[in-house]
RODO-2510 file (C-alpha; in nm, 4 decimals, decimal comma):
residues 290
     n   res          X          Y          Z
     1     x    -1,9974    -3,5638    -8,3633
     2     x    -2,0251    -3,1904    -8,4799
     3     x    -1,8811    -3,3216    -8,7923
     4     x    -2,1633    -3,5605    -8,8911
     5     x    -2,4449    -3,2963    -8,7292
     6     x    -2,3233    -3,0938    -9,0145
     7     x    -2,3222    -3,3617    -9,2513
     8     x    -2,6930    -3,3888    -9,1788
     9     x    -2,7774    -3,0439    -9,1774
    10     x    -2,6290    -3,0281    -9,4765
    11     x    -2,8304    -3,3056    -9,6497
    12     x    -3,1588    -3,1351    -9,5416
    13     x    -3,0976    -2,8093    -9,6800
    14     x    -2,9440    -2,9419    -9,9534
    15     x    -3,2728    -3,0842   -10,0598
    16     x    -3,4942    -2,7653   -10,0868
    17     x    -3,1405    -2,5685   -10,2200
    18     x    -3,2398    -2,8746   -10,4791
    19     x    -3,6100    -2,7519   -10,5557
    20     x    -3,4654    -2,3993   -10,6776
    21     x    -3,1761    -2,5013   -10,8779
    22     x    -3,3930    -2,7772   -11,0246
    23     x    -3,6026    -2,4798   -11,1595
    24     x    -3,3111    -2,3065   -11,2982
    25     x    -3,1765    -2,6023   -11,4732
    26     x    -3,4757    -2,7005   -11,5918
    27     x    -3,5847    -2,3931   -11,7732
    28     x    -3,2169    -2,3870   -11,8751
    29     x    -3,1820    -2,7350   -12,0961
    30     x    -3,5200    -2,6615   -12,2369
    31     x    -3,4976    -2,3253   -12,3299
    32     x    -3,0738    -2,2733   -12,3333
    33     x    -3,1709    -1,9368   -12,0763
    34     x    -3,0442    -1,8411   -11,7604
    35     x    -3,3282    -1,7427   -11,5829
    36     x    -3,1846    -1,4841   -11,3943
    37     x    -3,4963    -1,4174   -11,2412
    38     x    -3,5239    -1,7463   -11,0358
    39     x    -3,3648    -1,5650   -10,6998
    40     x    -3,6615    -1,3125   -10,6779
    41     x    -3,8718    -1,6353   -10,7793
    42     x    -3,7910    -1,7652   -10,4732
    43     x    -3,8139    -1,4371   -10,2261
    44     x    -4,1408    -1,3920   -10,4014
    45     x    -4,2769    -1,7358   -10,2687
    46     x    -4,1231    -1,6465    -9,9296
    47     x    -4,3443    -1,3446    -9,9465
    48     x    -4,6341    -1,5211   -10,0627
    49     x    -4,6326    -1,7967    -9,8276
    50     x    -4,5245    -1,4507    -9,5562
    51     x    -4,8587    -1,2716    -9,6473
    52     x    -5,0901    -1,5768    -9,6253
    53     x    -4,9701    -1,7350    -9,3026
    54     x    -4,9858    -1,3623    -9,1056
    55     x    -5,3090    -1,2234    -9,2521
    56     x    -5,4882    -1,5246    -9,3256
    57     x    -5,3195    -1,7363    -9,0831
    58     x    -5,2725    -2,0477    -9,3656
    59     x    -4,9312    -2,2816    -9,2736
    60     x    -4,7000    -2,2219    -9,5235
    61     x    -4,6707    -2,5703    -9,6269
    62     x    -5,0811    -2,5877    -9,7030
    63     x    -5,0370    -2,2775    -9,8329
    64     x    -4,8246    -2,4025   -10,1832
    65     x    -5,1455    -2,4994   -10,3111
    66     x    -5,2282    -2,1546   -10,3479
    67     x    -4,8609    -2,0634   -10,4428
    68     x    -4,7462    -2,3294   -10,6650
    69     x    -5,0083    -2,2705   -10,9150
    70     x    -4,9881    -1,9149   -10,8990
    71     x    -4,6230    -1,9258   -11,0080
    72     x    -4,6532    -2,1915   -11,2414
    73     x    -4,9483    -1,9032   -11,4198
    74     x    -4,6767    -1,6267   -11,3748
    75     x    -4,4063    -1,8137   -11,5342
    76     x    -4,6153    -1,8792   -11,7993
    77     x    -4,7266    -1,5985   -11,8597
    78     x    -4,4098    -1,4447   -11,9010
    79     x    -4,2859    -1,6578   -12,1533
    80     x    -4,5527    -1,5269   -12,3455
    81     x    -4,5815    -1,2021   -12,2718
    82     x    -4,2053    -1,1663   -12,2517
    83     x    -3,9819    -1,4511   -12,4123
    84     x    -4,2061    -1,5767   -12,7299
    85     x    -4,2003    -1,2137   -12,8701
    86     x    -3,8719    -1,2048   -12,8859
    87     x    -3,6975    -1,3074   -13,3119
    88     x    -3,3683    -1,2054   -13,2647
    89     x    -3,0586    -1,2686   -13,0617
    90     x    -3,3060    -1,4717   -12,8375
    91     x    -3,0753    -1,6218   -12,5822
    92     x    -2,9080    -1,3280   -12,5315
    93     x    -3,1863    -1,1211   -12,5290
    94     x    -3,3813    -1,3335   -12,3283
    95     x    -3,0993    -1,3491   -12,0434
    96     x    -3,1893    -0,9764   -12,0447
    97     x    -3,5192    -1,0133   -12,0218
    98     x    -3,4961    -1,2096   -11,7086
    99     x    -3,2715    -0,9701   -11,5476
   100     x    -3,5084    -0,7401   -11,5885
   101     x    -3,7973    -0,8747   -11,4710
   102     x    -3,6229    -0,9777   -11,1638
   103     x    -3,5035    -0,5907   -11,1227
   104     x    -3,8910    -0,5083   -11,1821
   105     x    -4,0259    -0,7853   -10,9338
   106     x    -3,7618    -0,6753   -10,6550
   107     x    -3,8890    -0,3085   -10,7054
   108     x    -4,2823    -0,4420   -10,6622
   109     x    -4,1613    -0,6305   -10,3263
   110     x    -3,9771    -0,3691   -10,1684
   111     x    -4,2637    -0,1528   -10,2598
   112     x    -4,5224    -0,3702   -10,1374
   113     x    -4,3521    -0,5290    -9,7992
   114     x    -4,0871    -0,2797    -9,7755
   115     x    -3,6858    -0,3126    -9,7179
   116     x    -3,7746    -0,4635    -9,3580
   117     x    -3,6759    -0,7824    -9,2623
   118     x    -3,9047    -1,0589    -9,2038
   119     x    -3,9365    -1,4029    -9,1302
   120     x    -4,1899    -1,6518    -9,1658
   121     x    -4,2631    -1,7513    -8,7902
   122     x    -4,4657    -2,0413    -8,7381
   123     x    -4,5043    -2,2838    -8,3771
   124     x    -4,2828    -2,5535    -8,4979
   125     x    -3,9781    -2,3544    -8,6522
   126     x    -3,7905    -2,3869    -8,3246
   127     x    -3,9134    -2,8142    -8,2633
   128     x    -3,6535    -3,0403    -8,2964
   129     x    -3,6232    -3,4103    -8,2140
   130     x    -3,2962    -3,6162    -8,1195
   131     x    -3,1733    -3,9460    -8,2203
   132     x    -2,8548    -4,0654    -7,9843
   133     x    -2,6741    -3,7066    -7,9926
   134     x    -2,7970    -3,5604    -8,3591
   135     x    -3,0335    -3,3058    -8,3262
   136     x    -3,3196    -3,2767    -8,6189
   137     x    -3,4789    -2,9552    -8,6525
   138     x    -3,8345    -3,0408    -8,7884
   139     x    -3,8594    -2,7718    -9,0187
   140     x    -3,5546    -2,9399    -9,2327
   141     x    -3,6953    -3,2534    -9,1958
   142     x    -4,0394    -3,1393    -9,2886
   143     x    -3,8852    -2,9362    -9,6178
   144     x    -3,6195    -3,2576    -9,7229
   145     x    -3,9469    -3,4768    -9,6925
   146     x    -4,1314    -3,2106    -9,9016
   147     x    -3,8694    -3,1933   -10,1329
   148     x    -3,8156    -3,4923   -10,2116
   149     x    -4,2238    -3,5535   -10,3009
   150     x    -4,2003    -3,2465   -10,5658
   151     x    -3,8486    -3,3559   -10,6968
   152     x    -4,0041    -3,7621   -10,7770
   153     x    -4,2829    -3,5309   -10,9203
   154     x    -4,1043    -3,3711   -11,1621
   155     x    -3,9168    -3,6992   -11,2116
   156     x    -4,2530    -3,8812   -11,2850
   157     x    -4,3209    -3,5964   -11,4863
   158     x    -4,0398    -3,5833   -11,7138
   159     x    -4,0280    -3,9925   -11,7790
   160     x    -4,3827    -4,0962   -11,7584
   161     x    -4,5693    -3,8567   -11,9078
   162     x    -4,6567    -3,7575   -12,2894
   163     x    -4,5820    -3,4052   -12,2008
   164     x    -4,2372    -3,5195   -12,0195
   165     x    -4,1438    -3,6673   -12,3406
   166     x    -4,1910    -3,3279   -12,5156
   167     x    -3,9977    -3,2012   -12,2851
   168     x    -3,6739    -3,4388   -12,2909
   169     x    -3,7649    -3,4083   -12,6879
   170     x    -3,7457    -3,0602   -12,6530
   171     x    -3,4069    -3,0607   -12,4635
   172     x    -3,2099    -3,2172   -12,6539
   173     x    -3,3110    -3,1240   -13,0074
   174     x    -3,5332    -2,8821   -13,0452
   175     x    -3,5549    -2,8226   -13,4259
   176     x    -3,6514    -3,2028   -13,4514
   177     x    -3,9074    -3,1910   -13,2388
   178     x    -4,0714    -2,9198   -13,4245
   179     x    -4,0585    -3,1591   -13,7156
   180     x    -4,2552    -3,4357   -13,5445
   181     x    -4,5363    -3,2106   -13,4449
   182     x    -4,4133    -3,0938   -13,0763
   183     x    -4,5633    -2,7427   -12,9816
   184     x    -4,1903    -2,5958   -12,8328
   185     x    -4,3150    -2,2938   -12,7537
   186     x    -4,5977    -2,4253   -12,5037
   187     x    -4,3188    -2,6844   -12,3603
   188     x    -4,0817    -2,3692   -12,3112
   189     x    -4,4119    -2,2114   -12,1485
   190     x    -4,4873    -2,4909   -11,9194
   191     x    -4,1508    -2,5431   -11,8242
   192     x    -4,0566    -2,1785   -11,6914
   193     x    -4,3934    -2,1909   -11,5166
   194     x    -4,2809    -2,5635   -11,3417
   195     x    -3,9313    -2,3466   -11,2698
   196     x    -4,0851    -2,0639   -11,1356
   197     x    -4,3771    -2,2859   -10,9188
   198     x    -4,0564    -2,4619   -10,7802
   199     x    -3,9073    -2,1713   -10,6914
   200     x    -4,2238    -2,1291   -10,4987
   201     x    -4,1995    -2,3981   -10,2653
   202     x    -3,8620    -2,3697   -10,2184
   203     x    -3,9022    -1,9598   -10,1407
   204     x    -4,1444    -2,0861    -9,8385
   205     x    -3,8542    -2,2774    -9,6609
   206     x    -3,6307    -2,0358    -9,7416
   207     x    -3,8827    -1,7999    -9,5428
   208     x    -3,9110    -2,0140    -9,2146
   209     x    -3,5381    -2,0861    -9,2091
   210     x    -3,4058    -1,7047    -9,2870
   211     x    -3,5067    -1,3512    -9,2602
   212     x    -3,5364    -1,2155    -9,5641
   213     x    -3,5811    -0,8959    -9,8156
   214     x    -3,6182    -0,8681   -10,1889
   215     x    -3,2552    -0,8297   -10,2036
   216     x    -3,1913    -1,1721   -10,0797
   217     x    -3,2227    -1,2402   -10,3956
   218     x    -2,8802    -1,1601   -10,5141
   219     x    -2,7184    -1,4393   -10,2801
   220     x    -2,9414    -1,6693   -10,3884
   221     x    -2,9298    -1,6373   -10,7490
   222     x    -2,5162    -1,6761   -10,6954
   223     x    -2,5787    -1,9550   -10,5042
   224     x    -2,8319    -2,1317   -10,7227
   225     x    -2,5620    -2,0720   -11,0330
   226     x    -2,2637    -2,2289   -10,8641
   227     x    -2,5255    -2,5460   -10,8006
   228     x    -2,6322    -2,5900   -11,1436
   229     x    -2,2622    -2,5203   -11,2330
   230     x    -2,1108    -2,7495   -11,0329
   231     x    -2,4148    -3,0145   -11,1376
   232     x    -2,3973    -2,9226   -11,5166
   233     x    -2,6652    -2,7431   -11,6831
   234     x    -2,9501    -2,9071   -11,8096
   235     x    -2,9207    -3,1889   -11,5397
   236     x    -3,1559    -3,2197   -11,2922
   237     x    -2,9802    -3,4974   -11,1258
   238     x    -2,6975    -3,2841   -11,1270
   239     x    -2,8621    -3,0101   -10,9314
   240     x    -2,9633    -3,2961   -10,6886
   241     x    -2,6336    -3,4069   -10,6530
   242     x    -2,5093    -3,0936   -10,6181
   243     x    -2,6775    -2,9490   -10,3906
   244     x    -2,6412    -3,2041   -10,1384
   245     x    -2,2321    -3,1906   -10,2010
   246     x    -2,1970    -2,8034   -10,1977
   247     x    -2,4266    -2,7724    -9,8690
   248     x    -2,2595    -3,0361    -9,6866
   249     x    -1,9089    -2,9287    -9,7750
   250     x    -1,9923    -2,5873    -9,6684
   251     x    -2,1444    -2,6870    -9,2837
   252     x    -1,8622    -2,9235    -9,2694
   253     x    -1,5902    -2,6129    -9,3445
   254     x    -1,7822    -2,4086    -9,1192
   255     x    -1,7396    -2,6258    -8,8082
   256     x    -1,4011    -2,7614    -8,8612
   257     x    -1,2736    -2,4283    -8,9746
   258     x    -1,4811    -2,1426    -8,9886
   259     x    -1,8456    -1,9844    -9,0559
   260     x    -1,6553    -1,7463    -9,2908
   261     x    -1,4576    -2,0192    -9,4886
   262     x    -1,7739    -2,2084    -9,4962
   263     x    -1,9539    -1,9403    -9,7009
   264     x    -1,6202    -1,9262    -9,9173
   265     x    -1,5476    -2,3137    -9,9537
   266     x    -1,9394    -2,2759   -10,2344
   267     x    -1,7154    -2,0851   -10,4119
   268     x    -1,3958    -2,2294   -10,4313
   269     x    -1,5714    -2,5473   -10,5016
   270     x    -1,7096    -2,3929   -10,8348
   271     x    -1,3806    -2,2136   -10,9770
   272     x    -1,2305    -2,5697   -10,9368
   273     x    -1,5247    -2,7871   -11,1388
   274     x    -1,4835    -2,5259   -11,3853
   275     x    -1,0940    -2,5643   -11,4335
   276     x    -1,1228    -2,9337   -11,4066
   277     x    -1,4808    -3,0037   -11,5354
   278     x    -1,6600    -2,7163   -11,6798
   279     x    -1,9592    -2,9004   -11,8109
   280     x    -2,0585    -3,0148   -11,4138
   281     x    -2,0555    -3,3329   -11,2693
   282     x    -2,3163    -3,4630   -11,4734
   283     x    -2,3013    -3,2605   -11,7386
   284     x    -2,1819    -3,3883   -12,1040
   285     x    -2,0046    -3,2192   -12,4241
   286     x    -2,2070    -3,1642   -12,6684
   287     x    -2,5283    -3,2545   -12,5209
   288     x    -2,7924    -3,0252   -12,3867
   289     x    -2,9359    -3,2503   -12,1906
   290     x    -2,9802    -3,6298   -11,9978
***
């Protein structure tokens, strides 16, 4: 029975562990970057959603309307202020660019909130509800139900929309969509900015379900790697799939085995796709994106 309560657990959080590696692939198969930025991303909308629900006293689940788009304008804008400049070496020089603004944004935060720990601490953080045995914290539920809303958004999105088209278009040639009139650099734009506005949301579960600092960051941005990794870049079913497999696995390890191996098993589970798959599960030679 502990076996399959992990197996759940691990479903839920997989889902919002989704949202933010969605982001990073995302930006990744559209603009070949690693946005190293995407684990301050994510403490920043814990911080956001933090600040809103204890001085304004907003849920932090109403309070991604004010969030999302916020994010979505800051991602934008640093494409432009930051990425579009840039005419030489521009994947490697943009992977620096995005470590630095993350070491910039982490410097604002612990500035701003300090090194303290927090947590965002709402009435229902603590509900659960049973079915048989299983217990079902509401918060996951509440975040897998969220998640999966914003993830068939982005789906809808990318396969229903003109823009979405641009996108896909975008991904996997780029130099041939500039030939049939597509503006890349505004789909590069609006794509970081969806990244970064997913990071968003998923930064406010993050925030009810941990405490956190601006150096949280680090384990998240490993952590959000291994997932596209082990997914394949570019994929955003991938990162789904991914997501689910790598949380599960690791609150499976940690009850048959140990907390400790648990935390090591993401890991493990990485070094082997790369030995026997390095593209990702869904990932394909050759092609940027699906």
């Amino acid at each position: 029975m502990l076996v399959l309560q992990a197996i759940i657990d691990g479903i839920l959080v997989g889902g919002f562990y989704a949202l933010m590696a969605g982001g990073l692939t995302l930006v990744f198969g559209v603009m070949e970057i690693v946005n190293f930025a995407q684990g301050i991303m994510v403490v920043l909308g814990a911080y956001l959603s933090y600040a809103l629900f204890s001085h304004l006293s907003i849920d932090p689940f109403l309070s991604l309307v004010i969030t999302m788009p916020g994010m979505f304008l800051i991602g934008v804008a640093v494409y432009w202020s930051m990425i579009k400049p840039i005419k030489q070496d521009r994947v490697i020089m943009s992977l620096l660019v995005m470590f630095a603004v993350g070491t910039i944004a982490e410097g604002i935060l612990d500035l701003v909130f300090t090194s303290n720990l927090v947590q965002i601490s709402t009435p229902y953080v603590n509900n659960s509800f049973t079915i048989g045995s299983l217990i079902f914290p509401d918060i996951y539920v509440y975040a897998f139900l969220m998640s999966v809303v914003l993830l068939a958004g982005v789906y809808y999105l990318l396969y229903r929309t003109r823009f979405g088209r641009s996108l896909r278009a975008s991904m996997q040639n780029p130099t041939a969509a500039r030939l049939v009139g597509i503006n890349t650099d505004w789909v590069s734009a609006y794509t970081l900015g969806i990244g970064v506005a997913m990071a968003a949301a998923g930064g406010m579960v993050f925030g009810l379900t941990n405490s956190f600092d601006a150096a949280s960051s680090y384990d998240l941005i490993s952590r959000l790697l291994a997932i596209v990794i082990f997914g394949g870049f570019g994929s955003l079913s991938g990162a789904l799939i991914a997501s689910v497999l790598m949380l599960v696995i690791q609150d499976v390890v940690a009850v048959v085995w140990s907390p400790t191996w648990g935390q090591t098993t993401f890991y493990v589970i990485l070094i082997l796709i790369l030995l026997v798959r390095p593209q990702g599960l869904l990932g394909r030679k050759a092609v940027r994106a699906q």
